[in-house]
C-alpha positions as CSV (number, residue, x, y, z in Angstrom):
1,X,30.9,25.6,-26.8
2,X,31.5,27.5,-23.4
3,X,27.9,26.7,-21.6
4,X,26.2,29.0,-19.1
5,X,23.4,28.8,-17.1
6,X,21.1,31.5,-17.7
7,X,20.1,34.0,-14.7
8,X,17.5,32.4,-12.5
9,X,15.4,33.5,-9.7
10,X,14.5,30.2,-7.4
11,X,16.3,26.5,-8.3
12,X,14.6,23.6,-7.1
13,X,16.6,20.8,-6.2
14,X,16.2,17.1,-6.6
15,X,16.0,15.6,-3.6
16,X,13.8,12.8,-1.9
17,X,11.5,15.1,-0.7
18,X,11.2,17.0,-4.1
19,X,11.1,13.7,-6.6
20,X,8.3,11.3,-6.7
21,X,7.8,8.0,-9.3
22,X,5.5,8.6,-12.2
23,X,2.3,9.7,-11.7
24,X,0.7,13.4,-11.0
25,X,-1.2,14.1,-7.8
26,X,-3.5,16.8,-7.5
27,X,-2.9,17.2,-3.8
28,X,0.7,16.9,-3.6
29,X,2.4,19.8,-0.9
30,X,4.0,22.1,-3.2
31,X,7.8,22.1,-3.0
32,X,8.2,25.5,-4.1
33,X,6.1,28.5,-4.7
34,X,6.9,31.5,-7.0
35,X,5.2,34.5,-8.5
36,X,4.1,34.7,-12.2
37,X,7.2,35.5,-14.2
38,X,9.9,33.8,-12.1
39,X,12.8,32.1,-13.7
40,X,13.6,28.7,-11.7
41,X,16.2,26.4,-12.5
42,X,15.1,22.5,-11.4
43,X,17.2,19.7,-11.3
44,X,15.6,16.8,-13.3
45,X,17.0,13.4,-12.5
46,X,16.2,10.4,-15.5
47,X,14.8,7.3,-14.0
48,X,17.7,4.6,-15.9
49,X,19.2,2.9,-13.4
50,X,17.5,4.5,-10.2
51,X,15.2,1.2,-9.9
52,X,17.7,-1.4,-10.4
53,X,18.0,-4.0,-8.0
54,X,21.8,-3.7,-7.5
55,X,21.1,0.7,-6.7
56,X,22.2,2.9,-9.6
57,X,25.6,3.2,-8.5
58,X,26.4,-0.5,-9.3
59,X,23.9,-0.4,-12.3
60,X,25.9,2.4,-13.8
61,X,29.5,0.9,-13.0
62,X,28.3,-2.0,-14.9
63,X,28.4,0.5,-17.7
64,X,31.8,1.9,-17.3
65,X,30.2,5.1,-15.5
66,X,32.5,5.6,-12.1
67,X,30.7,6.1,-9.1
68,X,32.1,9.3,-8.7
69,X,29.9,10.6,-12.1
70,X,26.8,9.0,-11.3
71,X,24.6,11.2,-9.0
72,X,24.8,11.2,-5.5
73,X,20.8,12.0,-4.8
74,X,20.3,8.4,-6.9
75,X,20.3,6.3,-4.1
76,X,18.5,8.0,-2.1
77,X,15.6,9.2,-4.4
78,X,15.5,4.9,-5.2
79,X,13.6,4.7,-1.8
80,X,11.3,6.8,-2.6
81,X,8.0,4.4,-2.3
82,X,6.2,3.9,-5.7
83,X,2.8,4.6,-5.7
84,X,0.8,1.6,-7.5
85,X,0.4,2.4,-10.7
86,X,2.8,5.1,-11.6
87,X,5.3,5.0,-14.1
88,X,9.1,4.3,-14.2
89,X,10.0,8.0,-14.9
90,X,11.5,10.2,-12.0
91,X,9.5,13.5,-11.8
92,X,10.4,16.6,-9.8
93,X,7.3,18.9,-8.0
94,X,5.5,20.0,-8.1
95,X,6.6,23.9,-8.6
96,X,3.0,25.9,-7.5
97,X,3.3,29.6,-9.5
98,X,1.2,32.1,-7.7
99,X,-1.8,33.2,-9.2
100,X,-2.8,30.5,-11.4
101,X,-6.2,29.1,-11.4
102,X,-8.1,26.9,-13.2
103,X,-9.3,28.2,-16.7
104,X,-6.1,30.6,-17.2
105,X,-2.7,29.4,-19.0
106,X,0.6,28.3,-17.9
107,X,3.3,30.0,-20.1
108,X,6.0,28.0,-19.8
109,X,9.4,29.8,-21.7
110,X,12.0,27.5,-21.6
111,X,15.3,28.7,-21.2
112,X,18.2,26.4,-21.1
113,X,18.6,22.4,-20.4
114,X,21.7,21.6,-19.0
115,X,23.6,17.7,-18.2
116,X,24.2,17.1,-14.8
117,X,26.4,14.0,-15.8
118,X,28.7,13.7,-19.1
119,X,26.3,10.5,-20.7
120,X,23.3,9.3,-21.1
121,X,21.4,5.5,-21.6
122,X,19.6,4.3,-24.0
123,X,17.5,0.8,-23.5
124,X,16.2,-1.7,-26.4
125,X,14.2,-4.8,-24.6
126,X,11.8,-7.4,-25.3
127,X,8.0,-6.5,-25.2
128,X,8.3,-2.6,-25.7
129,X,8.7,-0.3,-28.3
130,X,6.7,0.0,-31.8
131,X,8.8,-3.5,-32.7
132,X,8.1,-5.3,-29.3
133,X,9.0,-8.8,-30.5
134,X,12.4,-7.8,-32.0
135,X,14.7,-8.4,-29.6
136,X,14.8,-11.4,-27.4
137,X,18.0,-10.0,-24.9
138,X,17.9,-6.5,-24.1
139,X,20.4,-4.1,-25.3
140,X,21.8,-1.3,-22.9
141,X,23.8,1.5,-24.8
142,X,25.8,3.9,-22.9
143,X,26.3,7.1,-25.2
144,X,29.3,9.7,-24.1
145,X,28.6,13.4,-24.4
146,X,31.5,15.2,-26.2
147,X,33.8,17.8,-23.7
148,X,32.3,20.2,-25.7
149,X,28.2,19.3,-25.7
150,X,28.0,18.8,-29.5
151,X,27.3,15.5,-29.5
152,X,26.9,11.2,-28.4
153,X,29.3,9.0,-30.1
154,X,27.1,6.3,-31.4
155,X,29.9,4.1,-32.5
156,X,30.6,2.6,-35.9
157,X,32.3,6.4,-36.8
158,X,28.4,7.9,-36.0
159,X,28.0,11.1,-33.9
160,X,23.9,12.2,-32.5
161,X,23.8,15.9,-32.2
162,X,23.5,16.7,-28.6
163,X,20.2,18.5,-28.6
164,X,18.3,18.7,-25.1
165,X,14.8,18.5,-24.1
166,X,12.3,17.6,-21.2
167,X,10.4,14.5,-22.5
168,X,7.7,15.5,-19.3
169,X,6.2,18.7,-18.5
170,X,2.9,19.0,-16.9
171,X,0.5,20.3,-14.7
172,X,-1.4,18.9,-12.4
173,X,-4.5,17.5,-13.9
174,X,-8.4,17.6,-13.1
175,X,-9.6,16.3,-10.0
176,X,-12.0,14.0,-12.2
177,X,-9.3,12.6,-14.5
178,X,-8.4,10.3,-11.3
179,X,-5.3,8.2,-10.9
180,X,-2.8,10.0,-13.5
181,X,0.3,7.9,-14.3
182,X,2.7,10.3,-15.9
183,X,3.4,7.6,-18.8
184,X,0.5,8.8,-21.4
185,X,0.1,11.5,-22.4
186,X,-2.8,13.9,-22.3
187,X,-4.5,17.7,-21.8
188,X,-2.0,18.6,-18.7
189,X,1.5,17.8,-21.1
190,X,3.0,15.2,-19.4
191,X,5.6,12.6,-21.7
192,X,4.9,14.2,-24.7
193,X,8.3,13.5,-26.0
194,X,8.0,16.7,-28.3
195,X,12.1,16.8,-29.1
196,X,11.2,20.2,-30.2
197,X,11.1,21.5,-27.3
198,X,14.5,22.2,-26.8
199,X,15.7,26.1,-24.7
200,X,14.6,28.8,-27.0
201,X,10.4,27.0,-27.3
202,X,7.5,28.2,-25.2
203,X,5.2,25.7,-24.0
204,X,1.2,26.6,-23.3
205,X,-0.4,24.5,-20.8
206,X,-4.2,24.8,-19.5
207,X,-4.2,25.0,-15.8
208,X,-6.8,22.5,-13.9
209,X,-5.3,23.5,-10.3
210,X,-4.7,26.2,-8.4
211,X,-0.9,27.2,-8.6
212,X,-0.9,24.7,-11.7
213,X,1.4,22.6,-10.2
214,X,4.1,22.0,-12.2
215,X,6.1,19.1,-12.6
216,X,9.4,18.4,-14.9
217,X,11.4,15.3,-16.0
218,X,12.3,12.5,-18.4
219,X,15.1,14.9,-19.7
220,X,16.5,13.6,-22.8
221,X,20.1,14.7,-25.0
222,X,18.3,13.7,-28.1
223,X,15.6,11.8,-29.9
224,X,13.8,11.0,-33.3
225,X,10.5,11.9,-33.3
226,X,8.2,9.0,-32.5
227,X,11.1,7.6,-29.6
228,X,10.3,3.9,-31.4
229,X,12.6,1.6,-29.0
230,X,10.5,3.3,-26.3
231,X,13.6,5.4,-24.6
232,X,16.1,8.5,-26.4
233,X,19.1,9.9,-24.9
234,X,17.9,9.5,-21.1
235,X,20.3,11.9,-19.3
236,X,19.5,13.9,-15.9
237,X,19.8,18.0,-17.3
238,X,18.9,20.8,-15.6
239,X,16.0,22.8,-16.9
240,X,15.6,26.1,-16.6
241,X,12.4,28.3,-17.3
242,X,10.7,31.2,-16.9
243,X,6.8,30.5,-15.7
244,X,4.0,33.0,-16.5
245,X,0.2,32.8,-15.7
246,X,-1.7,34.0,-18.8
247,X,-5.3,34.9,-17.6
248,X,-8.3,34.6,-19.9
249,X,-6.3,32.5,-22.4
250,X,-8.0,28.9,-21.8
251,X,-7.1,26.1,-23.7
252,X,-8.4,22.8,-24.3
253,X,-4.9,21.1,-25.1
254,X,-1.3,22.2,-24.5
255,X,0.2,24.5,-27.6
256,X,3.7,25.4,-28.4
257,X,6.1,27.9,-30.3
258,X,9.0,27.0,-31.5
259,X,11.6,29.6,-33.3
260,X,9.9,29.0,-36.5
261,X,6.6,27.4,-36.0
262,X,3.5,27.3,-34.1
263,X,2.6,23.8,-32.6
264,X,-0.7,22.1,-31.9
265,X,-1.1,18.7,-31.2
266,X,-3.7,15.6,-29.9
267,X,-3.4,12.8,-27.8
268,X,-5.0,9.7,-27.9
269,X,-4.6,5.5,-28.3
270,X,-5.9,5.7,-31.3
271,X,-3.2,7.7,-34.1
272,X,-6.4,8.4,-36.0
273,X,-8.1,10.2,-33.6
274,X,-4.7,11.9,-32.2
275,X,-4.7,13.3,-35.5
276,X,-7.8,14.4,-35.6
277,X,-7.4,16.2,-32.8
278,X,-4.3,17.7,-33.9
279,X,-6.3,18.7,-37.0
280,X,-9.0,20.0,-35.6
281,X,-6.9,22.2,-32.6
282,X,-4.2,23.6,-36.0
283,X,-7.6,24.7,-37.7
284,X,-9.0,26.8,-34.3
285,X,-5.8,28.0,-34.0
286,X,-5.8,29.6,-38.0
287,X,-9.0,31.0,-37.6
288,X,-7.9,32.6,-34.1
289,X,-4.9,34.0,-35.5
290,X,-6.7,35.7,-38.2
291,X,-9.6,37.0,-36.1
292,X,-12.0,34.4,-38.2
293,X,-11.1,35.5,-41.3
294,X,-10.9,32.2,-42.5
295,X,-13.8,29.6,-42.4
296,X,-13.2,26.1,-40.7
297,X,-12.6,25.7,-45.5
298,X,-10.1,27.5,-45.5
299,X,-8.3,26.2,-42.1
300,X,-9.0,22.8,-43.0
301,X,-7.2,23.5,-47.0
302,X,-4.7,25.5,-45.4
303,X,-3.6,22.5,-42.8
304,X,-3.3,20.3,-45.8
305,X,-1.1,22.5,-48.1
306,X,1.5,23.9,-45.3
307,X,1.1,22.3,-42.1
308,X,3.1,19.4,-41.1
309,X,1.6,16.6,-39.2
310,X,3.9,14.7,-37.1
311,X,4.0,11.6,-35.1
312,X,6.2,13.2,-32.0
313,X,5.3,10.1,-29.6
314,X,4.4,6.8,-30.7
315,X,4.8,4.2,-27.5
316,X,3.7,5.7,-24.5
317,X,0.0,4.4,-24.5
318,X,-1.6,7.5,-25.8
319,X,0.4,8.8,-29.1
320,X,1.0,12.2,-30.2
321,X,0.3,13.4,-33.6
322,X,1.5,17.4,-33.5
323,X,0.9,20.0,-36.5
324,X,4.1,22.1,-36.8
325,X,2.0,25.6,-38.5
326,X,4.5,27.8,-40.2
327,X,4.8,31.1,-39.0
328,X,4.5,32.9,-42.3
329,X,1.2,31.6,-42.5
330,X,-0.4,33.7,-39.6
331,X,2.5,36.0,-38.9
């Protein structure tokens, strides 16, 4: 598989000045500004190894990576100070996209993810995960990307389809929400995890700042939904996407399409009343798409006969339940 980066208007380094740890300001200088429509290609760096004692060049040698395939902006972003509070997770922003304000819609098309290295790390440890008392040692797992970008070579003769995503978009959130660590999830995006939304998925987020203020990372080479041992494939891609204000189209929590679905979903603590939400944002959605032909009845049957409810994120504080809607349904 010959890979090519699709054309791009503006690409947005990762750099010190263009990274920050986990968490998402609502005052934060933009790092680049673009009109409504642009394509921009961003370099997304994953956090393993970048806060390691020893500096990720020596973390990743301990692996078997050379220090000439381990990123040369790694040591440098390490320094970065870390805000109290934030998560582990590398972000890069935010990208401001003229016109936005709050109330309208960030269209987010996404076009391609690409690896920046040839692997990718995956971490088991004591205390995290949906089994946190499992393991007493932690286990480190280095997985090798084919020449070709099928797939990771597992081991024992098994092969993970190579199948790349951004674990975090957002946008900035409300000046009320406060603090924001970018580990939960919530109304702005953030780690949702969704490993369906791979190049060829739109992404709707509701915009609480002006610009929007985007912000991408986490980027992962694969994942099971639910991410239960609390990390995927964690490999630094490049993500490239096209970024288009929608006016007038306000929503309450980010939405999706994907190739053959529509996608709602709910966020909370509680997987009860993530899926509630969920539930309740897959029945507005039916009785938009059919101009309120059907009742909040027939919604509500209709989720239960031919929607799929899905536990995309389980261990990030707030867990994501997300109703994949067929697209035959509403056309």
């Amino acid at each position: 598989m010959n890979h090519s980066t699709p054309a791009f208007d503006a690409c947005l380094k990762a750099t010190r000045d263009s990274s920050l740890w986990g968490w998402f300001p609502t005052n934060r200088e933009s790092v680049l500004t673009v009109p409504s429509g642009s394509v921009v290609k961003i370099d997304a760096v994953n956090q393993m190894g970048v806060s390691a004692s020893e500096g990720p060049v020596t973390w990743f040698e301990r692996l078997g990576v050379p220090a000439d395939d381990v990123l040369p902006e790694l040591a440098d972003i390490a320094t970065i100070p870390r805000t109290p509070g934030s998560s582990g997770h590398v972000l890069t922003g935010p990208l401001h996209v003229e016109g936005a304000e709050p109330g309208d819609v960030l269209e987010v098309e996404i076009l391609d993810l690409a690896p920046r290295v040839p692997y990718g790390v995956n971490v088991s440890a004591h205390g995290s995960g949906v089994l946190p008392d499992l393991l007493e040692e932690p286990s480190v797992r280095l997985l090798r990307l084919d020449e070709h970008h099928h797939h990771y070579d597992f081991g024992h003769g098994i092969r993970i389809p190579f199948r790349p995503f951004a674990g975090i978009m957002a946008v900035a959130p409300p000046t009320d929400a406060g603090f924001v660590s970018a580990n939960p999830p919530d109304r702005w995006g953030g780690n949702m995890d969704i490993k369906d939304l791979t190049a060829g998925s739109t992404l709707h987020l509701p915009v609480f700042q002006p610009g929007a203020q985007f912000y991408v990372g986490d980027t992962h080479g694969a994942q099971g939904h639910g991410e239960i041992n609390q990390t995927a494939v964690e490999h630094s891609m490049s993500f490239t996407a096209r970024f288009t204000v929608r006016k007038g189209a306000s929503l309450t929590w980010p939405r999706a399409e994907l190739p053959g679905h529509h996608l709602t979903m709910g966020a909370h603590p509680d997987l009860d009343v993530a899926l509630q939400i969920a539930a309740t944002e897959a029945i507005r959605f039916l009785r938009e798409q059919t101009n309120g032909a059907l009742s909040d009845a027939d919604a509500y049957a209709l989720c239960s006969l031919a929607v799929d409810f899905v536990i995309a994120e389980a261990v990030d504080g707030n867990k994501i339940v997300a109703a994949y809607i067929p697209k035959p349904l509403v056309g």
